[in-house]
C-alpha positions in Angstrom: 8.6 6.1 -21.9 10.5 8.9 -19.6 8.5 10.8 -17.1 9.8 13.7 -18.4 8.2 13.1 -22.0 4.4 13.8 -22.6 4.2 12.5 -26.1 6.4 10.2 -27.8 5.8 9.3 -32.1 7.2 6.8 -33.0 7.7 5.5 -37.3 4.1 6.3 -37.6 2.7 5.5 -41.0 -1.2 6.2 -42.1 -2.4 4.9 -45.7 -5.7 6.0 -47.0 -7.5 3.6 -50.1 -8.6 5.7 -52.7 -11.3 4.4 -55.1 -11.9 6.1 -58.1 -15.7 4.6 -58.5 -18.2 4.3 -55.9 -18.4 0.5 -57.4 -15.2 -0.3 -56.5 -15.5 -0.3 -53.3 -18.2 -2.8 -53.1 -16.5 -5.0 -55.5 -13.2 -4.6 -52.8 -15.7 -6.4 -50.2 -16.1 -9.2 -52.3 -12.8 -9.8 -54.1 -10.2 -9.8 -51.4 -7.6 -11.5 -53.7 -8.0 -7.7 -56.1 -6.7 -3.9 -55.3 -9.6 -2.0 -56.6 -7.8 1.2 -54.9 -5.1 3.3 -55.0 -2.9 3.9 -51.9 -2.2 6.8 -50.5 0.3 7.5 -47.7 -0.1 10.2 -45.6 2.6 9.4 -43.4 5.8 7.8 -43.4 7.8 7.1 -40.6 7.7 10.1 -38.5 8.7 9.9 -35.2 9.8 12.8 -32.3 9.4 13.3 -28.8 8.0 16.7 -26.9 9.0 17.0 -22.9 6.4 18.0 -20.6 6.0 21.6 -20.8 7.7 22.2 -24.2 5.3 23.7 -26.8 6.2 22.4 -30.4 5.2 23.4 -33.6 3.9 21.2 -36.6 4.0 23.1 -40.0 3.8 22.0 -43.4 2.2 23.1 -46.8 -1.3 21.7 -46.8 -1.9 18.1 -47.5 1.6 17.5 -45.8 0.0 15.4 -42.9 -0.1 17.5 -40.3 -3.9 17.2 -39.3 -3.7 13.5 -39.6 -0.8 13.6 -37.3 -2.6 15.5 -35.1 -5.7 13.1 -35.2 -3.7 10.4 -34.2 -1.8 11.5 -31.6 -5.1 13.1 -29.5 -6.5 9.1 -30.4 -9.2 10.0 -33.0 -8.0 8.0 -35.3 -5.6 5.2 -35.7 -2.5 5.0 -37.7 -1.7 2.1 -40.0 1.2 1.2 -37.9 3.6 2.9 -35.6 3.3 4.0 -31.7 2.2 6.7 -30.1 2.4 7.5 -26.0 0.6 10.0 -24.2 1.5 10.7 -20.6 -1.4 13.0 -19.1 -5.0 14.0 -20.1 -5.5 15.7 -23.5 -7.5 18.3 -24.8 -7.5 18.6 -29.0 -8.8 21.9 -30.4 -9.2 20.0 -34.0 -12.2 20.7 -36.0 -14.0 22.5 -33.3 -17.8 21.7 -32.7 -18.0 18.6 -34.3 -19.1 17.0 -31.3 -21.7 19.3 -30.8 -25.5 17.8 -31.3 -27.1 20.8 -33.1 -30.6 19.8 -31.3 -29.3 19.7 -28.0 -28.7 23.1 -26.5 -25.1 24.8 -25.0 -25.7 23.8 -22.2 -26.4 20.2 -22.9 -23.4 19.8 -25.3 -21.1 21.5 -22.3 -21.6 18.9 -20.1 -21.9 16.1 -23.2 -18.4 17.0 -24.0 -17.2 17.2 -20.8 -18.5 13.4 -20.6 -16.7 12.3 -23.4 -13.5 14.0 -22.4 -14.1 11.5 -19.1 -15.0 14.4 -16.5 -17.3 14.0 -13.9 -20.7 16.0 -14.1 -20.3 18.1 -10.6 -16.9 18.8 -11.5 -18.4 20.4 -15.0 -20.8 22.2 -13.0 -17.9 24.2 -11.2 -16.4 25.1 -14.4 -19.5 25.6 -16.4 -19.6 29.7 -15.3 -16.3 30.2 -16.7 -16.7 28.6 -19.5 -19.6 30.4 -20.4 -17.9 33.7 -19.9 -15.1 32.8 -21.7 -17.6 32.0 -24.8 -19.4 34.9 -24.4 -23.2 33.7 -25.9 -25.1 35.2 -23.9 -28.7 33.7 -23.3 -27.8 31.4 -26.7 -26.7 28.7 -24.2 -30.1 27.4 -23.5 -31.1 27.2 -27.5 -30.6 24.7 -29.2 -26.9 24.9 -31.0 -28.7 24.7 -35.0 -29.7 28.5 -34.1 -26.2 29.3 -33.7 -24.0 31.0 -36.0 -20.7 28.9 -36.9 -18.7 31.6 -35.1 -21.0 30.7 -31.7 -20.5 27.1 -32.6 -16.9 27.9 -32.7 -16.7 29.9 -30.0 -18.3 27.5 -27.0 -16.3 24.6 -28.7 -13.2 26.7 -27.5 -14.5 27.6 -24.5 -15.2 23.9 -23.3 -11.8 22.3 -24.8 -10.1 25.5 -23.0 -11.5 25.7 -19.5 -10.9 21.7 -18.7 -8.1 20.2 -16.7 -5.6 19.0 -19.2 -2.0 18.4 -19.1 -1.2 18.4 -22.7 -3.5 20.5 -25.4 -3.7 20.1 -29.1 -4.4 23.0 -31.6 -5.4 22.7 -35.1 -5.8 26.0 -36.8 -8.4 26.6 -33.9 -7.3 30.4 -33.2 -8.8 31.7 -36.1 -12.6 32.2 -34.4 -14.3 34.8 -33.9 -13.2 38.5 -34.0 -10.1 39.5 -33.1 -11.0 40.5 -29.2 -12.1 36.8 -29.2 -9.1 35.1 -31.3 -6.6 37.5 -28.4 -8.3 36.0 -25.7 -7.7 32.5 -26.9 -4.4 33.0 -27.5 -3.7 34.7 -23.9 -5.4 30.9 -22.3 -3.3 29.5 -24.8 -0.1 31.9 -23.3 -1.5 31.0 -20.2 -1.7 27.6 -20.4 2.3 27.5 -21.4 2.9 29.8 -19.0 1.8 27.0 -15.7 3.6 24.3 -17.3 1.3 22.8 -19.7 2.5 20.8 -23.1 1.3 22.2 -26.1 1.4 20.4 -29.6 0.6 23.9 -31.9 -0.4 23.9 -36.3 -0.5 27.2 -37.6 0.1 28.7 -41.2 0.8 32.4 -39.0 4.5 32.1 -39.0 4.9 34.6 -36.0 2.3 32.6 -34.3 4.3 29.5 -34.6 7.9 31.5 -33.3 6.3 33.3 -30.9 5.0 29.9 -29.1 6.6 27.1 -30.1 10.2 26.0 -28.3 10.5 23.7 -31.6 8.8 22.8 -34.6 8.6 19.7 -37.4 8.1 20.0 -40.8 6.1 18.5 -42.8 6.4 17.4 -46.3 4.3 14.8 -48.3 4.1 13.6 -45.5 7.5 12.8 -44.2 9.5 14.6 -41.6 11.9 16.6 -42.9 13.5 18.3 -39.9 12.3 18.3 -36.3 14.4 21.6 -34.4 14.5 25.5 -33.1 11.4 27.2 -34.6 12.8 30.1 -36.0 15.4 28.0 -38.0 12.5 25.2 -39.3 10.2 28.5 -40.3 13.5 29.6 -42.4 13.8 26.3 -44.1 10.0 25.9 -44.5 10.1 29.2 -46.5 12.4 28.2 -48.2 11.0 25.0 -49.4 7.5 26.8 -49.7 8.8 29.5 -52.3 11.3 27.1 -54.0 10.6 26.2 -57.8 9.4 23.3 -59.1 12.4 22.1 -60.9 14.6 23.0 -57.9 12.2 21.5 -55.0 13.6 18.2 -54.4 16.8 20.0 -54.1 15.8 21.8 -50.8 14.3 18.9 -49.4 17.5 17.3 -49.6 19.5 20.0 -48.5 16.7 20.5 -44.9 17.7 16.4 -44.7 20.9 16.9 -45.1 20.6 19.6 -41.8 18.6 17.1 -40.5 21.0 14.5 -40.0 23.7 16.7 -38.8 21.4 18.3 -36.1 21.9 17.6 -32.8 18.5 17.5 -31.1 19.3 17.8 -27.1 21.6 21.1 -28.1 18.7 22.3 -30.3 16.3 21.9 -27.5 18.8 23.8 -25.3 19.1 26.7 -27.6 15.6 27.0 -28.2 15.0 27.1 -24.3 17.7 29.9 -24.1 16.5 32.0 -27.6 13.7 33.3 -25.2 15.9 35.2 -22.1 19.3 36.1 -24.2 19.1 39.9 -24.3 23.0 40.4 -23.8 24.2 43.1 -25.1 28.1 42.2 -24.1 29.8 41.5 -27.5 33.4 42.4 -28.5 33.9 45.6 -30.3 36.7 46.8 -33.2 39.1 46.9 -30.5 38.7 44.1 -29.0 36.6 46.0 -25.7 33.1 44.5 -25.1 30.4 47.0 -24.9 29.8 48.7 -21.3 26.3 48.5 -19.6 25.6 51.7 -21.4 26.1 52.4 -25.1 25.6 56.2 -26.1 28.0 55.7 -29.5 26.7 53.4 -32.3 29.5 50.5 -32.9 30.7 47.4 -35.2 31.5 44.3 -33.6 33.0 42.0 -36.3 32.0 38.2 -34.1 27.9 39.3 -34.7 27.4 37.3 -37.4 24.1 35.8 -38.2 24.6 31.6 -38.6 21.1 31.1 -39.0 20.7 32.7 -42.9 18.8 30.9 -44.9 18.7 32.0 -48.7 15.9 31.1 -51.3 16.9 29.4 -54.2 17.8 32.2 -57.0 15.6 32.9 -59.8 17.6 35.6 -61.6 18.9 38.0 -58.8 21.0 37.5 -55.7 21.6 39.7 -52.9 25.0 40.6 -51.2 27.1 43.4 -49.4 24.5 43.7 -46.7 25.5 46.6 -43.8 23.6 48.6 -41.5 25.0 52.1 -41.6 24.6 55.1 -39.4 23.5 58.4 -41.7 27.3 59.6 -42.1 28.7 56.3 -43.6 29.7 54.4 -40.7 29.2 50.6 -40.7 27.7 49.3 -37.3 25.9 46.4 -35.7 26.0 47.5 -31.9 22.9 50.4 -32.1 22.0 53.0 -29.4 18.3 53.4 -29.1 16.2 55.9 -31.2 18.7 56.8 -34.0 18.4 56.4 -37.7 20.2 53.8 -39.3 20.5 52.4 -42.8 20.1 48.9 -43.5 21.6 48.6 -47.3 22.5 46.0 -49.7 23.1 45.2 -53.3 21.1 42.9 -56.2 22.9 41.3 -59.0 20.5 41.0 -61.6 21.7 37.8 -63.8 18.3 37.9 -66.3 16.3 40.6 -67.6 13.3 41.3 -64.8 10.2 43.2 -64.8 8.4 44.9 -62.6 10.9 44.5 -59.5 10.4 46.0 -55.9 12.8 45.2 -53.2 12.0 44.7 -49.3 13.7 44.0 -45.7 12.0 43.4 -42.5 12.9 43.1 -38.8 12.5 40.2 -36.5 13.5 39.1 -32.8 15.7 36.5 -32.0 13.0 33.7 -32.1 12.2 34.8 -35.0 8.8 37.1 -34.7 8.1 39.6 -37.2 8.4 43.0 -36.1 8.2 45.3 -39.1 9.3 46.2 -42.7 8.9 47.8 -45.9 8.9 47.4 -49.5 10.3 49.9 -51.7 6.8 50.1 -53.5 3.2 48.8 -54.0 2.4 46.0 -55.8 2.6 46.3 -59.4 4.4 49.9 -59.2 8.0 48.3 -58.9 11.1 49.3 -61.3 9.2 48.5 -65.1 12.5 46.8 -66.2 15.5 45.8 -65.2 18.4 44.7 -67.8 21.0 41.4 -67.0 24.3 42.6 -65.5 22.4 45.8 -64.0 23.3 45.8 -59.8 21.1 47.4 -57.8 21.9 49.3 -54.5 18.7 49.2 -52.1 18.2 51.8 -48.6 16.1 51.4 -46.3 16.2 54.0 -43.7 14.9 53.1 -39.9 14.8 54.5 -36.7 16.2 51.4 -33.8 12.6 52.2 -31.3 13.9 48.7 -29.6 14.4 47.5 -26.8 17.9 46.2 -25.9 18.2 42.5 -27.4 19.4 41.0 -30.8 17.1 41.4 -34.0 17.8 39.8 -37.3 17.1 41.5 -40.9 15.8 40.1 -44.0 16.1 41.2 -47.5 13.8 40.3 -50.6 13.2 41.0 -54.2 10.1 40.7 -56.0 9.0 40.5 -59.5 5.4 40.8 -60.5 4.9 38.2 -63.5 2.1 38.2 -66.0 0.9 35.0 -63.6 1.9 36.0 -60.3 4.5 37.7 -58.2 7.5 35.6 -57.1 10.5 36.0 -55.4 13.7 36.4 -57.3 15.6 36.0 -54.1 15.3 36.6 -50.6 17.9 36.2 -47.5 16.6 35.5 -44.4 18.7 36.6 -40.8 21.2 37.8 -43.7 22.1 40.5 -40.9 22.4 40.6 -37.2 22.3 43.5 -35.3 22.4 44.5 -31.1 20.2 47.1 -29.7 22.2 48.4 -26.7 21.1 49.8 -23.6 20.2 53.6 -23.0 21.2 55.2 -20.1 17.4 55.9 -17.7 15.9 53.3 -20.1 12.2 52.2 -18.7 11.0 50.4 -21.9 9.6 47.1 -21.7 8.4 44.3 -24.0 10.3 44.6 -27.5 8.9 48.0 -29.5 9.7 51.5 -27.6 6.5 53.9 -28.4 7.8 56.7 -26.6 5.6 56.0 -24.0 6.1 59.0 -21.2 5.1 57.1 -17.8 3.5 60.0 -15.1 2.7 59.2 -11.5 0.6 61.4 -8.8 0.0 61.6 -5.3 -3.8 62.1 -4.9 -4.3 64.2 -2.3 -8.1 64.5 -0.7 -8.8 68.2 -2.6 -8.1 66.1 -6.1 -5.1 68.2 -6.5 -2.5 66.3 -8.6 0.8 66.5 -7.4 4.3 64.8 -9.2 5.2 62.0 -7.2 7.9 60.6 -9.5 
């Protein structure tokens, strides 16, 4: 294996044998030459690679493998056959306190843990403060763990897997403990943990979560691989899959494959490293001029197109003729800070539908959710809506961005008498470019018109303007 790769899967199959009676089992242990069980695969041949210091994503719909996968790669359990290699020490946040002895106390699990993780007992000692403060017990650390609440349980479990030395860490739907002061601070070690170099193998549901951390991701599906690449783009097809219909699943499947194969992963691991510093704002305008350094005139640049749009498959409507517009008309892509825009498009409507509200929202370039709206509460959309019928949709924002690129998604709902579904929905059907304002301060992505004041404290208390 390459130094510069931490974990390496490769064609790793699990099968479970499921018996249907308790009896046949025991009848399995005498009659060899019989199958008294079923077999179920929970993984077929997946294989990918993460470099050390790349965080990557594992998402699926449940039951799609991804806990097993997980399991076998930090070595609690062992795949039917396949290879897995782990460069560095690792730390698995899977299902957190199940090592614990409920008659022993904190304490005495602590440093049980930190024994079966293979450290030493004085070097425990020297992290045993901090990982007490990160827990945040209290005097619960000297009683015995079956007085605990599950979230105390859960919470010193975290503590102990996150204040170890580790090279590579594992999380399994472990950030959902505690409140959310608690679940913030894991996720800032986790930031942290990225932050000095550390490899991270991350399974979420949270869809921002998973963009926001992850350089790539794999899906997950029965489980089989179905596309291992950029996060944002995997989430789009993962939604897609997710909300396709029954009849038209297999379909997508084929069609994520089908990317699959014609998906180069080196350039994908490229782009994703890039997705996180490109905040240019130097495109070419109408004219064929690229924007200056400061833009105090919205403006259409006709090569900002969106290539990563994904759209659901259609189950009676279709969207088109997106824009953003400003308030007199104008079509634009190239915003200045802090002005009202309209993002508009238009809904064919090839069936009679009930019940319809529409939606957009905003997201960052790796895909994050920032913010949208729906054009009304569930259950109070349009009561009917007849085949043939288009339907022009506004949605009026104000760009309180900082300079960078931001994609826009549209959606339309219809509440069922079952449930409420998505007739369609585009995702990064639009691209857009918030420009730089002249004496901008903002940082971090959303402006709050935050007004920054400094003094010069003089010995009376008097405050003075410094700046």
């Amino acid at each position: 294996m390459s130094s510069d790769i931490a974990i390496s899967v490769k064609k790793i199959n699990k099968c479970y044998f499921i018996y249907d009676r308790p009896q046949d089992r025991l009848k399995q242990g005498f009659f060899r030459n019989r199958k008294y069980y079923r077999e179920f695969w929970a993984l077929k041949d997946v294989s990918f690679q993460v470099s050390k210091g790349e965080t990557v994503g594992i998402i699926g719909r449940n039951g799609s493998g991804k806990s097993t996968l997980l399991q076998i790669i930090a070595g609690t359990l062992t795949p039917t056959f396949g290879e897995v290699k782990v460069s560095g020490r690792v730390a698995a946040l899977l299902e957190l306190g199940s090592g614990f002895n409920p008659d022993f106390t904190g304490r005495e699990n602590v440093f049980m843990n930190g024994a079966i993780l293979g450290i030493k007992k004085d070097e425990m000692e020297k992290r045993f403060e901090d990982i007490v403060d990160f827990a945040d017990i209290g005097d619960f650390i000297d009683q015995p763990v079956k007085v605990y609440s599950s979230g105390m349980v859960l919470r010193l479990a975290f503590a102990v897997q996150a204040m170890v030395p580790k090279e590579i860490l594992i999380v399994d739907e472990a950030l959902a403990v505690g409140d959310e002061l608690f679940q913030r601070k894991c996720f800032a070690k986790i930031e942290d943990f990225k932050k000095h170099g550390g490899t991270i193998l991350f399974v979420s549901h949270d869809g921002s979560a998973v963009t926001q951390l992850c350089d790539r991701s794999l899906l997950l599906d029965g489980g089989e691989e179905l596309i291992f690449g950029q996060s944002k783009q995997v989430l789009n097809l993962y939604q897609k899959l997710m909300y396709a219909p029954p009849d038209k699943a297999q379909q997508v499947r084929n069609e994520i494959s089908n990317i699959a194969l014609n998906t180069n992963t080196e350039q994908q691991l490229k782009a994703s490293r890039r997705v996180h510093t490109d905040k240019s704002t130097d495109v070419t305008l109408e004219n064929g001029e690229c924007t200056p350094d400061v833009v105090t005139e919205p403006a259409y640049s006709p090569g900002l197109v969106s290539d990563s749009v994904v759209n659901y498959e259609s189950q009676g409507a279709d969207v088109s003729n997106v824009e953003i517009l400003t308030l007199q008309g104008k079509k634009v892509n190239i915003l200045v800070p802090n002005r009202q825009y309209v993002y508009k498009y238009e809904v064919y409507f090839d069936k009679d539908c009930h019940n319809v509200r529409f939606g957009m929202l905003i997201k960052t370039l790796n895909g994050q959710e920032l913010g949208g709206a729906v054009t009304a509460m569930s259950g109070k959309g349009i009561p009917y809506i007849q085949a043939g019928s288009i339907i022009r949709v506004e949605f009026q924002f104000k760009a309180m961005l900082t300079p960078g690129t931001y994609f826009l998604n549209a959606g339309v709902l219809e509440l069922t008498s079952n449930e409420e579904i998505y007739l369609c929905r585009a995702l990064d059907v639009s691209v857009f470019k918030v420009a730089v304002a002249d004496n901008q301060l903002m940082t971090g992505t959303i402006d709050f018109g935050i007004i920054p004041q400094v003094y010069l404290m003089k010995d009376t208390n008097e405050r003075v303007s410094y700046a």
